[in-house]
C-alpha positions as CSV (number, residue, x, y, z in Angstrom):
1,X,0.0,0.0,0.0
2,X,2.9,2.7,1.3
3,X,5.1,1.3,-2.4
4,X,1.8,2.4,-4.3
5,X,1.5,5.4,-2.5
6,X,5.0,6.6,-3.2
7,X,5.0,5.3,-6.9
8,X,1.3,7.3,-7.8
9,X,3.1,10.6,-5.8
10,X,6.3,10.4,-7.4
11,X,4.7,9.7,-11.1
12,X,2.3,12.7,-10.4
13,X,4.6,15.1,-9.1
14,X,7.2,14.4,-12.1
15,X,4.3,14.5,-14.6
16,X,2.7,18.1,-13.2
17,X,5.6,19.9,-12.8
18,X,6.9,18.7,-16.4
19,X,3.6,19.5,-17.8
20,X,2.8,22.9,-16.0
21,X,6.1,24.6,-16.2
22,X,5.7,27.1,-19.7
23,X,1.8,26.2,-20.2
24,X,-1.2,28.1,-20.8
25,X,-2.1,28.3,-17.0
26,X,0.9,28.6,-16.0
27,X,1.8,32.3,-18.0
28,X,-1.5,33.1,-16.9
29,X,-1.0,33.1,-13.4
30,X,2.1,35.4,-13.8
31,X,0.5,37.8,-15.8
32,X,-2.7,38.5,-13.7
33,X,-0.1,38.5,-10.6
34,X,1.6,41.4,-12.5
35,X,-1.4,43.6,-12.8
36,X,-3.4,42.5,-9.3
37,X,-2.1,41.7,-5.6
38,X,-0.6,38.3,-5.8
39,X,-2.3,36.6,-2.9
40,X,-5.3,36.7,-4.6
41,X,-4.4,35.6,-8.1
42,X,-2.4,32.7,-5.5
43,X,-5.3,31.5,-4.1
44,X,-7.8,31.4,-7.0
45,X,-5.4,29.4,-9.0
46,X,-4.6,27.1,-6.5
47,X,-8.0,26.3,-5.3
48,X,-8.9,25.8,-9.0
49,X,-5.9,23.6,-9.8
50,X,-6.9,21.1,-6.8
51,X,-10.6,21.2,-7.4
52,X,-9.0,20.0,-11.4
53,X,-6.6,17.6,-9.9
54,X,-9.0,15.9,-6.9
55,X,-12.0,15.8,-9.7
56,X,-9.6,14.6,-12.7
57,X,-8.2,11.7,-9.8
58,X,-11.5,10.5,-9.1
59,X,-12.9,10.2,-12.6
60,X,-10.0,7.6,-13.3
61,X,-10.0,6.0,-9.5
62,X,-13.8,5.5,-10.7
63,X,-13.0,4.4,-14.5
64,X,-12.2,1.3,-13.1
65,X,-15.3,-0.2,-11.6
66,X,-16.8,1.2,-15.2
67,X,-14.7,-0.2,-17.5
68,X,-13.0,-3.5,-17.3
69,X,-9.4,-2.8,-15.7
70,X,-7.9,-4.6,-18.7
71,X,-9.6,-1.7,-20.7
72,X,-8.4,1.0,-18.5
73,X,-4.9,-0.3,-18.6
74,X,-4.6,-0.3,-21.8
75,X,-6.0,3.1,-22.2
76,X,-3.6,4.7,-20.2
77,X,-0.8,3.0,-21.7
78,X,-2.2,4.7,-24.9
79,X,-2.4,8.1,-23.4
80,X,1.1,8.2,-22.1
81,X,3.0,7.5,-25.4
82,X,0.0,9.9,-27.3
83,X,1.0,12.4,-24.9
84,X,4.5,12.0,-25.0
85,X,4.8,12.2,-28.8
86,X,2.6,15.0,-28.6
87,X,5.0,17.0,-26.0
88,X,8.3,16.5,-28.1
89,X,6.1,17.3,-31.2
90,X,5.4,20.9,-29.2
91,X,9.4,20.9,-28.4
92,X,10.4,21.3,-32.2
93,X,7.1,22.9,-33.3
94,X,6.3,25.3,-30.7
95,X,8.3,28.0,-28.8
96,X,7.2,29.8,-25.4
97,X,7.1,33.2,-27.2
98,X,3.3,31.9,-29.2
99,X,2.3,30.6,-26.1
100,X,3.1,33.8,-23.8
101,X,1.5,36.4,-26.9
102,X,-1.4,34.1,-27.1
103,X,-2.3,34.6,-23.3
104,X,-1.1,37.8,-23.2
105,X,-3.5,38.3,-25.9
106,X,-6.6,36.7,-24.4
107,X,-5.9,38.7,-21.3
108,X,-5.5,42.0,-22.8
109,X,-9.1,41.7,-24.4
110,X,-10.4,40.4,-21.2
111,X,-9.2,43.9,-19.8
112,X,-10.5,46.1,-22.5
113,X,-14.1,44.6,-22.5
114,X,-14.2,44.9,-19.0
115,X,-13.1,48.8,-18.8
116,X,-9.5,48.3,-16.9
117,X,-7.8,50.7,-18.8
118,X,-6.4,52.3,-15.7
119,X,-4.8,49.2,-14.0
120,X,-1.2,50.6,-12.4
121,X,-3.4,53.8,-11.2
122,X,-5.9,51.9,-9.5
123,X,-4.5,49.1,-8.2
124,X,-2.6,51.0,-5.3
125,X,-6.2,52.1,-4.2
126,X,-7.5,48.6,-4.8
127,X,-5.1,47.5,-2.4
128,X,-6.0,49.9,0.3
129,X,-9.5,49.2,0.0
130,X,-9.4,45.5,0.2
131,X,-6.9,45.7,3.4
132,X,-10.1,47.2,5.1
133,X,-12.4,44.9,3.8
134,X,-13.0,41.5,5.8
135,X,-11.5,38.2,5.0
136,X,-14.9,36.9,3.9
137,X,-15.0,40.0,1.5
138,X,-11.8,39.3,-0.1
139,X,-12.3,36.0,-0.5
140,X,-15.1,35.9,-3.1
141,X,-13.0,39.3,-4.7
142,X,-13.7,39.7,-8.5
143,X,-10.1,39.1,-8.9
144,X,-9.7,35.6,-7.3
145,X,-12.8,34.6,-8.9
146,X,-11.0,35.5,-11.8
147,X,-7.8,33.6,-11.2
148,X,-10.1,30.7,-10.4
149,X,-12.2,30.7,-13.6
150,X,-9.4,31.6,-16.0
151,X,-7.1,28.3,-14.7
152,X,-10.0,25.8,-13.9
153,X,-11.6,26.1,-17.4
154,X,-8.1,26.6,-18.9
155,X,-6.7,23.0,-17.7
156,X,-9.8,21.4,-18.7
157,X,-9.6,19.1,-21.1
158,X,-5.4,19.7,-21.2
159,X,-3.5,17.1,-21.2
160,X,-2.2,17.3,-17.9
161,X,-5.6,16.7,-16.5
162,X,-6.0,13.8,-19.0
163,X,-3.1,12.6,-17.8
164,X,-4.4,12.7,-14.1
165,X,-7.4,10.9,-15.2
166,X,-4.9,8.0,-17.0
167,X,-2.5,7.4,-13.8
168,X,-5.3,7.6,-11.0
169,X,-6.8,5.1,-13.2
170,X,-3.3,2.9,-13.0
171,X,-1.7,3.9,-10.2
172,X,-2.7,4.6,-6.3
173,X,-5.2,7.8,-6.3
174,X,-4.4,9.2,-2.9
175,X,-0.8,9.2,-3.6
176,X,-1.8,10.9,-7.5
177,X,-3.8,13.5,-6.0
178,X,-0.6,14.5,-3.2
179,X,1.8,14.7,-6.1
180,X,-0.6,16.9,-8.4
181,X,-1.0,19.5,-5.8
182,X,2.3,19.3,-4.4
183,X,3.6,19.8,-7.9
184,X,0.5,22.1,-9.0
185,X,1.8,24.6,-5.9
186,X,5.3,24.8,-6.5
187,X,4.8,26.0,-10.4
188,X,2.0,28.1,-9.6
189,X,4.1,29.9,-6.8
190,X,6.9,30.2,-9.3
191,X,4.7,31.5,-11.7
192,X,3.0,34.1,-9.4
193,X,6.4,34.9,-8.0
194,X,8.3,35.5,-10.7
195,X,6.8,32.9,-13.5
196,X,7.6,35.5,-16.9
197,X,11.3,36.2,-15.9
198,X,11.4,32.5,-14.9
199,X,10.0,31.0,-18.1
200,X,12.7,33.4,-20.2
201,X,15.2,31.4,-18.4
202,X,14.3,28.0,-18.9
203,X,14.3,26.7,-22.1
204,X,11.0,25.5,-23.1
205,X,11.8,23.3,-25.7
206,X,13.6,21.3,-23.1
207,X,11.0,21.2,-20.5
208,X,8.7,20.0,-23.3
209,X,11.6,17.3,-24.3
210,X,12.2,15.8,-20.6
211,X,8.2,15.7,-20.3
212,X,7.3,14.1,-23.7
213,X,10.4,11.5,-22.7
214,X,9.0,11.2,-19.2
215,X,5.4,10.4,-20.3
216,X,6.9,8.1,-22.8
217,X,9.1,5.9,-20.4
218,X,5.5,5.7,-18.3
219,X,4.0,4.6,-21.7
220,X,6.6,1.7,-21.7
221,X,6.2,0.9,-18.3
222,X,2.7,0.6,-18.5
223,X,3.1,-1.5,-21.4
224,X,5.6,-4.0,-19.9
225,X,3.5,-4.4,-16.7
226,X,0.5,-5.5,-19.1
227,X,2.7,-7.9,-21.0
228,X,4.1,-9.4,-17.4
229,X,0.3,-9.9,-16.6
């Protein structure tokens, strides 16, 4: 029980943080923490990445008892190597640059319908006013609810939470849904820390390499394990 545990964490973390670092969600966290107070954007993209990561784990910890477990298996074994030839296609197709301008873009004319033309005016004042506001107040603030709805309906249907669905299916649930939100945290507090300068540094094509190889050694692994049964 503790083995399975430890292999569905270890798997989940390595998958995550290999599939979050450099994605859609990801640049979006660190742009709205640019232009609003970063404990807010924090919180509403956290909450929405564990609601995504609990909900994906119990879809496939369900599949299961659905679908024969031979089925399942074999679908997960599929989804690993599709996903991993997909990432390493994105490595010599795709650079980070499309990726940031195409959120940066979305976000931009999410601003102008919604009047914030004055952002770096206001936001000192916004500040100010939500520091006298109570918790409950700030809680349910435009902007978190924001942050929430922008990375929740952005990682659905990505591959990272297809992923989830594919190894809570195969491998221990509780210890899938510790390593998604361990590794969900970490690159959504890089990203709201610092994520833009951080994404310029690391090289996306590589992150998109080691995760397409990573996805495709669990792809193998999979397969093996079905052969050995």
């Amino acid at each position: 029980m503790t083995l399975s545990v430890v292999q569905g964490f270890t798997k989940s973390l390595a998958m995550t943080v290999l599939s979050e670092i450099g994605d859609k969600t990801f640049f979006a966290a660190a742009i709205l923490a640019m232009r609003h107070p970063r404990r807010l954007v924090l919180s509403g993209c956290l909450a929405a990445l564990i609601v995504m990561t609990i909900f994906s784990a119990l879809v496939g910890w369900a599949a299961p008892n659905l679908i024969s477990r031979t089925w399942t298996h074999n679908i997960t074994t599929l989804l690993f190597l599709g996903f991993g030839l997909w990432s390493l296609w994105d490595a010599f197709n795709e650079g980070e640059a499309e990726e940031l301008a195409e959120v940066e873009a979305k976000l931009d004319a999410d601003l102008k319908s919604s009047g914030e033309a004055t952002k770096e005016n206001n936001k000192v004042d916004d500040d100010l006013k939500k520091q006298k506001q109570p918790i409950l107040a700030q809680f349910f603030s435009p902007i978190l609810l924001k942050a929430f709805s922008i990375t929740f309906f952005g990682e659905w249907g990505d591959k990272s939470q297809l992923a989830t669905i594919g190894l809570a299916a195969d491998e221990n649930p509780f210890g899938v849904v510790l390593g998604g939100i361990i590794g969900q945290a970490l690159c959504t507090t890089a990203a709201v820390l610092g994520g833009k300068s951080l994404a310029k540094q690391i090289s996306e094509r590589m992150v998109a390499l080691s995760g397409g190889v990573l996805f495709i050694v669990f792809g193998i692994q999979s397969f093996l394990s079905t052969l050995e049964s």
